[in-house]
C-alpha positions in Angstrom: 93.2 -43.7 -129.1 95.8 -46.1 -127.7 99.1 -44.2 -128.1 100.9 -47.0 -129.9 97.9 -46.4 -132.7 100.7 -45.2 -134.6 102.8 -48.1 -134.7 100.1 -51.2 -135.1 98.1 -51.8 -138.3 94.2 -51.5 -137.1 93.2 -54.5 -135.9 90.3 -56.3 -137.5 86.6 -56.0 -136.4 85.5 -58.5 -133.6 83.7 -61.7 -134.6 80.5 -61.8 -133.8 79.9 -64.9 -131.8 78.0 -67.5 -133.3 74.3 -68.0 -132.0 72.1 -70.7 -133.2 68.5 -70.2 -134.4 67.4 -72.0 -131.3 69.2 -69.9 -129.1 68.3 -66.6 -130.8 64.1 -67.8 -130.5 64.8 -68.7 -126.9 66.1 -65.7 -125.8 63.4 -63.3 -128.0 61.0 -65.5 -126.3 62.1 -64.4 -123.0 61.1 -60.9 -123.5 57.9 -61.5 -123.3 58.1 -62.4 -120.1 57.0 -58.8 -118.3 53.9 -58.7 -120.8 52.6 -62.2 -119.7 49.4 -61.1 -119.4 49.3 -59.0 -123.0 50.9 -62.0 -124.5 48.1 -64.5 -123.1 45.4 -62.0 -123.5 46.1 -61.4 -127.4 46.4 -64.8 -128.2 42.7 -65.3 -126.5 41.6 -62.8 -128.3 42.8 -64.3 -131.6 41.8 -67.5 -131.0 37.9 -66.0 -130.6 38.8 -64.4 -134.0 39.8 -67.4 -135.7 37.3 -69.2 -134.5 34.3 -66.7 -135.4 35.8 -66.5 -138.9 35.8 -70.2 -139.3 31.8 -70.9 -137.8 30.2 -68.2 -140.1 30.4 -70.8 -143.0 28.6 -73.2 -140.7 26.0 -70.7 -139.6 25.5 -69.7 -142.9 25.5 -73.5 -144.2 23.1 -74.1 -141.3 20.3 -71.3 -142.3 20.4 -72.3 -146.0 19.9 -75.8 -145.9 17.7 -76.1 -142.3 16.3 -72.9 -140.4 15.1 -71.5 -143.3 13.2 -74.1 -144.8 10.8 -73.9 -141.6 7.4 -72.4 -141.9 7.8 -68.6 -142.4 5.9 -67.5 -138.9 9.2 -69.7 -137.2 11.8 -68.1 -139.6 10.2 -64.5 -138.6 9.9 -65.2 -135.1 13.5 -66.1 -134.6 15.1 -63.6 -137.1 15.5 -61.0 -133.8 17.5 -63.0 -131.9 19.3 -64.0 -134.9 20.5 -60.9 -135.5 21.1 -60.5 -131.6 22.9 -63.2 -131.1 24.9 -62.5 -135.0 25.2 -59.1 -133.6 26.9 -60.2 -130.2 29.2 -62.8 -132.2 30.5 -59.6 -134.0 31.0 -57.1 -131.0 33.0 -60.0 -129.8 35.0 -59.6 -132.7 35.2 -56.2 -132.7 36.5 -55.5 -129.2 38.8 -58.6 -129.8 40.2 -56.8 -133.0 40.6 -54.0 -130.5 43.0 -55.2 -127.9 44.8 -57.2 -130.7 45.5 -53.7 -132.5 46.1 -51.5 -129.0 47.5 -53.1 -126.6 49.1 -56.2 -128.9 51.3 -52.9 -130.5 51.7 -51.6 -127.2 53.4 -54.7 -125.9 55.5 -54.7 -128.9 56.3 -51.1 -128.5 57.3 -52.2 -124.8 59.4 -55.2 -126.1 61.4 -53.3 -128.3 62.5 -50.3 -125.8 63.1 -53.3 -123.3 65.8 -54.7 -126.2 67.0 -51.3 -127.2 67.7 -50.8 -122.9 69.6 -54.2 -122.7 71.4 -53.0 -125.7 72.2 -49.7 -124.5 73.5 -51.1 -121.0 75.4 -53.7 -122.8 77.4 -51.1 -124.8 78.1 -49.6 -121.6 79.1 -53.1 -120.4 81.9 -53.6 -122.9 85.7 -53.0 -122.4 87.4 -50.4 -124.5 88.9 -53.0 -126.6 85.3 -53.8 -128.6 85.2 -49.9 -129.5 88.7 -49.6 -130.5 87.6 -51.7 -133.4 84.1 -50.7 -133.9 82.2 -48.0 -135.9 80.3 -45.6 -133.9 77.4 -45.7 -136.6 77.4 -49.5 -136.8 77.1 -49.4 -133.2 73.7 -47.1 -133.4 72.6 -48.8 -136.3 72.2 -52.0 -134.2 70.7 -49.7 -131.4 68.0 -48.2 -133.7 67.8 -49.2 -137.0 67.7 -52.7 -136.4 65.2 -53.0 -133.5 62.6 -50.7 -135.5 60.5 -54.0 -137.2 61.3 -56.1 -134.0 58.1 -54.5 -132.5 55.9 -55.6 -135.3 57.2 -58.6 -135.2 56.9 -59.3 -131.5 53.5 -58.1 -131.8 52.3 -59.8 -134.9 54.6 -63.1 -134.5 52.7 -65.2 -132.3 49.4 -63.5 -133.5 49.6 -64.0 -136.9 50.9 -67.2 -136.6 48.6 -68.9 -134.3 45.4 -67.0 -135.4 46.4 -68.2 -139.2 47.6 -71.6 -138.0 44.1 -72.1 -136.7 42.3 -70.9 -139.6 43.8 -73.4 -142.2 44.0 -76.3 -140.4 40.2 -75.6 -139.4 39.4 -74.4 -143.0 41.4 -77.5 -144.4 39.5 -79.7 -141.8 35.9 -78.6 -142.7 37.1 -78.5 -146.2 37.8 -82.2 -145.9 34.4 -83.4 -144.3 32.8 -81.1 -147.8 34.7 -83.3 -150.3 37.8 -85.2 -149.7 39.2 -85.7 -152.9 38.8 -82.1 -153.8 40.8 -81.1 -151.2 43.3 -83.7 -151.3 44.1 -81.9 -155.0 44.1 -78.6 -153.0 46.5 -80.0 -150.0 49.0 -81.4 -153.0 49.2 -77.6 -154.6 50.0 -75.8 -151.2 53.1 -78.3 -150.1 54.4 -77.5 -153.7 53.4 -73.6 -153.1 55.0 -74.2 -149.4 58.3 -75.4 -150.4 58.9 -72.2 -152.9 57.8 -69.8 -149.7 60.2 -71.9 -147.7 63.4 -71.3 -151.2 62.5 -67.7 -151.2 62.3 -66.9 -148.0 65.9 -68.1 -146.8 67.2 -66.0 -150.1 65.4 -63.1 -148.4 66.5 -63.6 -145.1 70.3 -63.7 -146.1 69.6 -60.5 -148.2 67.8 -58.9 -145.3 70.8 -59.4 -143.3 72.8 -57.8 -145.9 70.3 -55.2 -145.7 71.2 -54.3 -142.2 74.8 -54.4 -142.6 74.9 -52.0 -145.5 72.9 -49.4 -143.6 74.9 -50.0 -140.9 77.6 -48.7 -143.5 75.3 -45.5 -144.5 75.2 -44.3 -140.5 78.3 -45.0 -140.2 79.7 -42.7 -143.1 77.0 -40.3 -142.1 78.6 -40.2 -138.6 81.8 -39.9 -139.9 81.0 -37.7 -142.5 79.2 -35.2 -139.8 81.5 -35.3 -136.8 84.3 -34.5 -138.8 82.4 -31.8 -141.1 84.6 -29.1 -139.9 87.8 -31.1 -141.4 85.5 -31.7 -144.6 84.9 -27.8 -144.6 88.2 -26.7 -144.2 89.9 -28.8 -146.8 87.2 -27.9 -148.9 86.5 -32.0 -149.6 82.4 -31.8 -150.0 82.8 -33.4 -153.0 85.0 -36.2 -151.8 82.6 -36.9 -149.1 79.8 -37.0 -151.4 81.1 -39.6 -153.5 82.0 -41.5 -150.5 78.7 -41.6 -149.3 77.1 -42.0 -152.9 79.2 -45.6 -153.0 78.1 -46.5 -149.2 74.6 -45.9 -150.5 74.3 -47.5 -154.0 75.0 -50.6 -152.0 72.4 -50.0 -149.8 70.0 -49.8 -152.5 71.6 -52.6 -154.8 70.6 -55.1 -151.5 67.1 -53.6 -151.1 66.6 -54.2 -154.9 68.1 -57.5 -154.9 65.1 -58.0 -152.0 62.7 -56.5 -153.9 63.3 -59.1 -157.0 62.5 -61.6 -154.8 59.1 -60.0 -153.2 57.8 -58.9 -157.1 58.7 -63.0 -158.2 57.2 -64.5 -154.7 53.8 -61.7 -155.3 53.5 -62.9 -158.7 53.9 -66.5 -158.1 51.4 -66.5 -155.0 48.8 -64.5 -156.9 49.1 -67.0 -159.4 48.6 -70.1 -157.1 45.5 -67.9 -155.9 44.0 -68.3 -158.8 44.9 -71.8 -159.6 43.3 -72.8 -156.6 39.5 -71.2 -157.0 40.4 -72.5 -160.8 40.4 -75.9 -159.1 37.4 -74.9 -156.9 35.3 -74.0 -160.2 36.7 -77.1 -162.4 36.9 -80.0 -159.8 34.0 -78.7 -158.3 31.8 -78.5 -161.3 33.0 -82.6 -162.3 32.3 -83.8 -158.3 29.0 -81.9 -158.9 28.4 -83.6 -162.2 29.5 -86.8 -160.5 27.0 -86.3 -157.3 29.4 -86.1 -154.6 28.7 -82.5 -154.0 25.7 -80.6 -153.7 25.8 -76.9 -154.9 25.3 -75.0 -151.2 28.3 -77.6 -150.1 30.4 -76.0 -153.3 29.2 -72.5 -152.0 30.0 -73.2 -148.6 33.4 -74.5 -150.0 34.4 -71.5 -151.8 33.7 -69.5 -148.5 36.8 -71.6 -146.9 38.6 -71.5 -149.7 38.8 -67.8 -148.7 38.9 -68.3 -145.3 42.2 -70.4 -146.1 43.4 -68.2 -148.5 43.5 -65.4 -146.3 46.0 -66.6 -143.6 48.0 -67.1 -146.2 47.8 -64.1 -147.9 48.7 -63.0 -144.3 51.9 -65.3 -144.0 53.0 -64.1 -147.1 53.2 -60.3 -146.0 54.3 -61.5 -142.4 57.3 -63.7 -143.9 59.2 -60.3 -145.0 58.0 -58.6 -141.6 60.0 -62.0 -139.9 62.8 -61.7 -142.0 63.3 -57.9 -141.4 62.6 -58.3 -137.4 64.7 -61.6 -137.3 68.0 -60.4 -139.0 67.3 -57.1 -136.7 66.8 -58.9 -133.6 69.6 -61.7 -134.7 72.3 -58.8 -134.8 70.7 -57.6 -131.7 71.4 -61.5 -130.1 75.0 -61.2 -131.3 76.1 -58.1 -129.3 74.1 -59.2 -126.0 76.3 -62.4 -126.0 79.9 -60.7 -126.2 81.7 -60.9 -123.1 82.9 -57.5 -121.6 87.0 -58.2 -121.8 87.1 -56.6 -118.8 84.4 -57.0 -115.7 84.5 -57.8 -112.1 85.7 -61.0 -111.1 83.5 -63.2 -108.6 84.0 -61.7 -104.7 85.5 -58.6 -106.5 86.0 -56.1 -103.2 85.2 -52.3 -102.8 88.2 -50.9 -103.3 87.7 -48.5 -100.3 87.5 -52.0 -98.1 90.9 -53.1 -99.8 92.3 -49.9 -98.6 90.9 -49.8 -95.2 92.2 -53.6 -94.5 95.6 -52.0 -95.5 95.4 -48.8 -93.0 94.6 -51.4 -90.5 98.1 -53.5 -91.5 99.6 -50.6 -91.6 98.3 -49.4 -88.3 99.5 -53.2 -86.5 102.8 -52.9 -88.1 103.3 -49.3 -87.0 102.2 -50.6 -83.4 104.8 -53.7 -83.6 107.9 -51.8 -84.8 106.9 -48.8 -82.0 107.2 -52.1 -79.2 109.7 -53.1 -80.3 111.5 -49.9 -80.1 110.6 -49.3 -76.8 108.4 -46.0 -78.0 106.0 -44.9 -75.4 104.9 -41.5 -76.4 101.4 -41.6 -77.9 101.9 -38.3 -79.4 105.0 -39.3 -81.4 103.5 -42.2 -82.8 100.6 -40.1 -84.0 102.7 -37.7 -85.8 104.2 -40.8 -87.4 101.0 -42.2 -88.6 100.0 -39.3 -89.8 103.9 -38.9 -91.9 102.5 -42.0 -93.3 99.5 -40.9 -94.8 99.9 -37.6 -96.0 97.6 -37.8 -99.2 94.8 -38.7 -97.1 95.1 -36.3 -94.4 96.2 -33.6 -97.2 93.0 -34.4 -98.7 90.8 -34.8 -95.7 91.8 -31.0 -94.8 91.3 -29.9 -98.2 87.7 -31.5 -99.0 84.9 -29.0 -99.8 82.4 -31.0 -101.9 79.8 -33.6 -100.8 81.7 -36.1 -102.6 84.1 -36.3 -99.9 83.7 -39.4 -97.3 85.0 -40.6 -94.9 85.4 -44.1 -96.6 86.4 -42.8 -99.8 89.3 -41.2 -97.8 91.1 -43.9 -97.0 92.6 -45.1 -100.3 96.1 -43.3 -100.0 96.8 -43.9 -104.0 100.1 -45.9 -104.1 100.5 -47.0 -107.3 102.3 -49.8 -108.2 103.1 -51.5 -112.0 104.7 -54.6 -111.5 106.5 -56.5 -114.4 103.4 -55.6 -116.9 103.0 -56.7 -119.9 100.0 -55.7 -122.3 99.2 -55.8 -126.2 96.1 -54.2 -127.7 95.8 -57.5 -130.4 97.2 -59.9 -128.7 100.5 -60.1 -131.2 102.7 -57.4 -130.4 103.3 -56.4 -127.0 103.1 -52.4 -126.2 104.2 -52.7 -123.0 106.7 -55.8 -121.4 108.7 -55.7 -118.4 107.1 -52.4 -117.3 107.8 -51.6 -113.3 106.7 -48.4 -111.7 106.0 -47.0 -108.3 104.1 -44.0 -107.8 104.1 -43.0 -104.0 100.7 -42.0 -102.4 99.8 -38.1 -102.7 103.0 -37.6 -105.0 103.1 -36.5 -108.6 104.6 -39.0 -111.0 105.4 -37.2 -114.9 105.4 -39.8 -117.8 107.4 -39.0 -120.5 109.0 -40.7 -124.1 108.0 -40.6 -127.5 105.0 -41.1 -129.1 104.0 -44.5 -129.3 106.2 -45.6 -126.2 103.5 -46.6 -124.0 102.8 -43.5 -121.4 98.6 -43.5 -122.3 98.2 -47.2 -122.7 99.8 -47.1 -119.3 97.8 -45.3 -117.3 94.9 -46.5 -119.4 95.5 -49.7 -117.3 95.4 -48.4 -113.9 91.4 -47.6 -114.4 91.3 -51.2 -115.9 90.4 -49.9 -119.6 92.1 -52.6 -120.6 93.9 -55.8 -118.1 97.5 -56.6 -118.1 98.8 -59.5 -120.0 101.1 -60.4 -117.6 102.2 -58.5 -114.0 99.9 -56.4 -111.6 98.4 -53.1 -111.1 97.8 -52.3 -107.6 96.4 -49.5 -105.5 97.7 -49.6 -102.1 98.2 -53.3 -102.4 95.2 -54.2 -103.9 95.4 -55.9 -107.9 92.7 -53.6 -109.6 91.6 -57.1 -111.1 90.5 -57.8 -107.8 88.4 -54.8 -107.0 85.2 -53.5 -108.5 85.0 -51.4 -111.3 82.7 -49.0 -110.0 85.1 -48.4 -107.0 88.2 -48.5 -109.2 86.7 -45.8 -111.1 85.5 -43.5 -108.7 88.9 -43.4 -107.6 90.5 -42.4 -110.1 90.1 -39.1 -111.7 91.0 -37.9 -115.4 91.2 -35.0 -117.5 92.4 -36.0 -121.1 93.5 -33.8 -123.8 90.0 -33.9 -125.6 87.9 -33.1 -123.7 84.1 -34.4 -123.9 81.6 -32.4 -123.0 78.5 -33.5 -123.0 75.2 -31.0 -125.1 73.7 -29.7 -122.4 74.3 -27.1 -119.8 77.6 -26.0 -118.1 76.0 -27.3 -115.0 74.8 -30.2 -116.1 78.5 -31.3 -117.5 80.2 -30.0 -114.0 77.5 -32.5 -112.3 79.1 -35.3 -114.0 81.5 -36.0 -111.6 78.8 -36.0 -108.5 75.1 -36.0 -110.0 74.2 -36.0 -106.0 76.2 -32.4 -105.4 74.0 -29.0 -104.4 74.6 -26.0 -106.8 77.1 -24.5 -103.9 79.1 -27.8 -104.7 78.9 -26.9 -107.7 80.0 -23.3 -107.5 82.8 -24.0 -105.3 84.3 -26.7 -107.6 84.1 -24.8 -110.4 86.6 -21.5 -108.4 88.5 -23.9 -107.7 89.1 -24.7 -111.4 89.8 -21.2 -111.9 86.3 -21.1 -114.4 83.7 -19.5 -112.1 84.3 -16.1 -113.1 83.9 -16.9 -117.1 81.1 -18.7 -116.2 78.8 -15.8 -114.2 80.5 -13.6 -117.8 78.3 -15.8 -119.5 74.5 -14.7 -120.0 73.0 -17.4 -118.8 76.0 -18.3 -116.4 75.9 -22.4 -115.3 72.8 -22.4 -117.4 74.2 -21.9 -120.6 74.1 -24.5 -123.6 77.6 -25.6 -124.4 76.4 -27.1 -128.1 77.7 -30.3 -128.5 81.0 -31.5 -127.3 81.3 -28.3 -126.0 81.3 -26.6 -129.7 80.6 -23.2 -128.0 83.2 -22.7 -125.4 86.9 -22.4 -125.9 89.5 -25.0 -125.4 90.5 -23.4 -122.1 87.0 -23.2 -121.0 86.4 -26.6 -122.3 89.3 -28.0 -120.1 88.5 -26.0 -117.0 84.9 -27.3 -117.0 86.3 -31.1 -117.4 88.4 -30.4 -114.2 85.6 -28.5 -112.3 84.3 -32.2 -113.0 87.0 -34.1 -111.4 86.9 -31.5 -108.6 83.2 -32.5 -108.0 84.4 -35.9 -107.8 87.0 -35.9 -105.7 89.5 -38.6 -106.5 92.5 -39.3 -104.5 94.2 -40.5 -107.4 94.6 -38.2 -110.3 95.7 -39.0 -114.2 96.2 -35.7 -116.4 96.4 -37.3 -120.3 98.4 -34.2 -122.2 95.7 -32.2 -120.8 97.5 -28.7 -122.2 99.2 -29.2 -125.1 96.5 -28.4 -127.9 96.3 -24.7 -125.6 97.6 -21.2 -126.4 99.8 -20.0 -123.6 97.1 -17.8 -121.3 94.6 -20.6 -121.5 97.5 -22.9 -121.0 98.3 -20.3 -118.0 94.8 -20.5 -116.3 94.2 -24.7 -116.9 97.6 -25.4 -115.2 96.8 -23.3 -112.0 93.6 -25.4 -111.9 96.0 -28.7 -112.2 98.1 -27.5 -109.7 95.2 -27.3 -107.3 93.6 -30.4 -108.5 96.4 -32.2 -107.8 97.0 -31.2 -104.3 97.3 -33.9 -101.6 96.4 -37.1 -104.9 98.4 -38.8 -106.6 99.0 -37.8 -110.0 99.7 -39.6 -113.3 101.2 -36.9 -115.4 101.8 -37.7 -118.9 103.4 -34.6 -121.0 105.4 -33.6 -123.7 105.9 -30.5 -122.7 108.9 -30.6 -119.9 108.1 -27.7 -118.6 105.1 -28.3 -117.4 106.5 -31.2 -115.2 109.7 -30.2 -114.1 108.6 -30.0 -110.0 107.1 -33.4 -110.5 108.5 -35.7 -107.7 109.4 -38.4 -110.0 110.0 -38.7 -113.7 109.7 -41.8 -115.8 110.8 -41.6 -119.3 109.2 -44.2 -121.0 110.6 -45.8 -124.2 109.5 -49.3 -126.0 106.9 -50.2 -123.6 109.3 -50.3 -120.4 110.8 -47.4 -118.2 114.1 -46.7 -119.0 114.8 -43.7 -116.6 113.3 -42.6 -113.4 114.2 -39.9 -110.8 113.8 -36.1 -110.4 114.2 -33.5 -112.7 118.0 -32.3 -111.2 118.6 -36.3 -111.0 117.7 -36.8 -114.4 119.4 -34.0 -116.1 122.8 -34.8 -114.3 122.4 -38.6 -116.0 122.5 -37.7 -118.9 120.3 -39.6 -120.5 117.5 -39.6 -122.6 115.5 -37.3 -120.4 118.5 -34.8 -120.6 118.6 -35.3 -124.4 115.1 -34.1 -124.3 115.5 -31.1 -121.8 118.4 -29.9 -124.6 115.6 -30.2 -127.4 113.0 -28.6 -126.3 115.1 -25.8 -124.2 117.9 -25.2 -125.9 120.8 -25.8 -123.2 
């Protein structure tokens, strides 16, 4: 949470950005892409479907009215490979109806884990700012809820639709060479039964939207509810919660009966143009009969398609609220996939370990120049300088133990620079303006002020959570907005005040900062963070359960762990969020020991309330309305005066 939360209103959700229809079919379209073969396949086999269903009527007309009005020793001698060749037609069928069923679902199934991936990696792909205003259960809801009738619909879509756009305009085309007035009065009856299905089905596809974002609003209490159920319990609000989640959930349910008003009237109202049409069938038939322009196997034989069209349509009906489901699922989907991360690598973003070797080289010229020019000769002494010059990375070199030391990572020295920065959260009011700080390589740099003054959003910037409005952010020269992410990140280390802790084992969290490290890695990282011992205390030692977020371990032992992490990691430059001040003193005791080894040879980003946790910092920066208004020592700042002084008084007593 942004430590000015305190001081801005919330901002409003995001808007979604607008897609078209066109653009959200193009881009479902292209998941079929990988399943090429599936796609292609299925549709063979439905067209061989369609087609079978539509020539039985034609066999069928065919026996009656020729073959078996031969002589009955022809009719018996060709009955066999009737039935063989009847019985081949329909194996056809069968194994079509086969891979349509198996492997049509299985590409769906595919399609929709493809989607939920994209989905998943695109939440990973957006800046902080989209989750400062976002519900963690709306999120999921769009990762799980709302991709579960996608796969029927990617599976059934171009099925249904091509195998029942085949049969009527076949059924309608053999209908017409039967009796053309007759279907003429059929034709008039659909477009008027089409245009309702068309009415209905944009009322459903709006209330199917709805649909999705009122469950969206059930997970979302749900999660809420849940992750803060010890809060619930403890103020003894079950009841409160309850009714809070009764009201998210009659909402739910008003939508899904609004939709099911409209399914019970569009039922009715198709079963009813059912029968109006075989009504037609039996009337106009009879009177064309009457009138000689129809013979009575033709009106059978007509009947038969009148099924045979009245079943793709049966089949469009159900498939119509499938689409509408999958479509508002998938068209939520469509709207996240086209945001923007607010913050992502430029084009020719560098490593920032390359930005930091071209500036040891600089360096290492400019050293060379100035030694000329002073007329020094003694290799030695200039080695000893050079090495004066770099003492975070040397500090660090000697000091490495893990396999997440290298020799490239090595040379980022950690000078931090904030240069006239200014930054807002909603683009209104600024948090920070006019902000300038230096924090020398392999140095510890305290941040301190009120609440809401800016410290966290500060050093949120560094790791580019957020970018600068105006001013830089550098590391050893380099603008962070000018360096990859992924090597921005790896540089910088942080252990925050909440801790996260991921349900799993104590290992497996430890391994977070260096999935690649061996179990001795491991170990040694985790003595080093002062935990080892109360791990091995543990039954199962590293292979215990922590629950989630760490729910069975301590606050101490949840911190240590999270700096075990940063250990395994490795970073030269270090930011410790408050990480402390929700401790009792020994726990508090054992984590800053930990710090203080942490910290060794980085540079470190302290932000604390607690002064005496940061009075051997080598700089101080009290920081008050988004700027720093002091900055020196602890001695230097107490003899000021100032507000740091003010503070020391407070919170000591002198």
């Amino acid at each position: 949470m942004p430590d000015n939360a305190t001081n801005a209103s919330h901002p409003a959700a995001p808007f979604a950005p607008s897609i078209s229809g066109a653009q959200v079919f193009k881009k479902f379209i292209g998941y079929y892409g990988k399943y090429k073969f599936l796609f292609w396949f299925d549709l063979v086999c439905a067209t061989l479907l369609a087609c079978i269903d539509l020539a039985f009527p034609q066999l069928l007309n065919f026996f009656t009215r020729d073959f078996f009005l031969q002589p009955a020793p022809v009719v018996m001698d060709t009955l066999g490979l009737i039935c063989a060749g009847m019985a081949a037609l329909y194996l056809l069928r069968t194994g079509c109806q086969w891979f349509i069923a198996r492997w049509g679902h299985v590409m769906g199934a595919r399609m929709e884990a493809d989607m939920r991936t994209d989905l998943f990696e695109q939440y990973q792909r957006l800046s902080f700012s989209y989750y400062d205003k976002n519900n963690t259960g709306e999120m999921m809801s769009r990762l799980v809820t709302d991709l579960f009738d996608v796969s029927e619909l990617a599976h059934h879509g171009p099925e249904n639709i091509f195998i029942c756009s085949l049969k009527i305009i076949g059924s309608f085309v053999l209908l017409f060479f039967i009796n053309v007035p007759l279907t003429l009065i059929m034709l008039a009856c659909t477009a008027v039964m089409a245009v309702y299905a068309a009415w209905v089905n944009y009322r459903k596809r709006v209330i199917f939207t709805e649909n999705r974002r009122t469950m969206a609003g059930v997970n979302s209490r749900i999660q809420d509810a849940l992750g803060g159920m010890r809060v619930v319990k403890s103020f003894g609000n079950e009841a409160l919660e309850a009714e809070k989640f009764a009201r998210t959930n009659r909402l739910f349910v008003d939508t899904k009966e609004r939709s099911y008003k409209f399914m019970g009237r569009f039922h009715a109202v198709n079963s009813l143009f059912t029968g109006l049409l075989y009504t037609i069938v039996v009337v106009g038939g009879g009177y064309f009969m009457v009138q000689g322009q129809i013979e009575p196997t033709d009106l059978a034989i007509y009947a038969l398609y009148i099924g045979i069209f009245l079943s793709p349509i049966e089949v469009l009906i159900n498939f119509a609220e499938q689409f509408q489901k999958g479509y508002a699922g998938f068209r939520r989907f469509a709207e996240i996939m086209a945001i923007e991360p607010a913050v992502q690598d430029k084009p020719g973003a560098i490593d920032l370990e390359d930005a930091a070797k071209e500036d040891a080289n600089g360096r290492s010229e400019r050293d060379g120049q100035s030694a000329k020019q002073a007329g020094a000769t003694d290799e030695k002494t200039a080695g000893a300088e050079m090495s004066e010059r770099v003492p975070a990375r040397n500090a660090r070199c000697a000091d490495a133990s893990s396999a997440a030391d290298s020799p490239t990572r090595n040379l980022v020295r950690g000078d931090i620079r904030y240069e006239n920065v200014a930054f807002s959260y909603d683009g209104a009011t600024d948090v920070l303006h006019g902000f300038t700080l230096h924090a020398p390589a392999g140095k510890t740099t305290a941040l301190v002020g009120p609440s809401g003054g800016g410290k966290t959003t500060t050093c949120s910037l560094l790791p580019r959570f957020y970018d600068v409005r105006e001013g830089r952010v550098s590391i050893d020269g380099a603008d962070v907005r000018d360096v990859t992410l992924a090597s921005l990140r790896r540089t910088v280390g942080i252990v925050q005040q909440d801790v996260y802790l991921f349900d799993g084992t104590i290992r497996d969290n430890i391994l977070y900062g260096n999935p690649a490290a061996t179990d001795a890695e491991v170990i040694e990282a985790a003595k080093r963070a002062n935990i080892h011992d109360t791990i091995m205390g543990f039954e199962n030692g590293y292979d215990t359960y922590v629950g989630e977020r760490g729910a069975r371990l301590s606050g101490g032992q949840k911190q240590r762990i999270s700096i075990a992490r940063v250990f395994l990691r490795n970073p030269p430059v270090l930011i410790l969020d408050e990480a402390t001040s929700a401790l009792d003193n020994e726990s508090e005791r054992h984590v800053q020991e930990s710090l203080a080894e942490l910290s060794k040879g980085r540079t470190t980003l302290v932000i604390a309330h607690r002064l005496s946790t940061i009075r051997g910092a080598d700089k101080i920066a009290v920081v008050d309305g988004g700027r720093v208004v002091e900055e020196g020592t602890h001695d230097e700042l107490i003899a000021l005066g100032g507000t740091y002084a003010r503070y020391c008084a407070m919170q000591f007593g002198v």
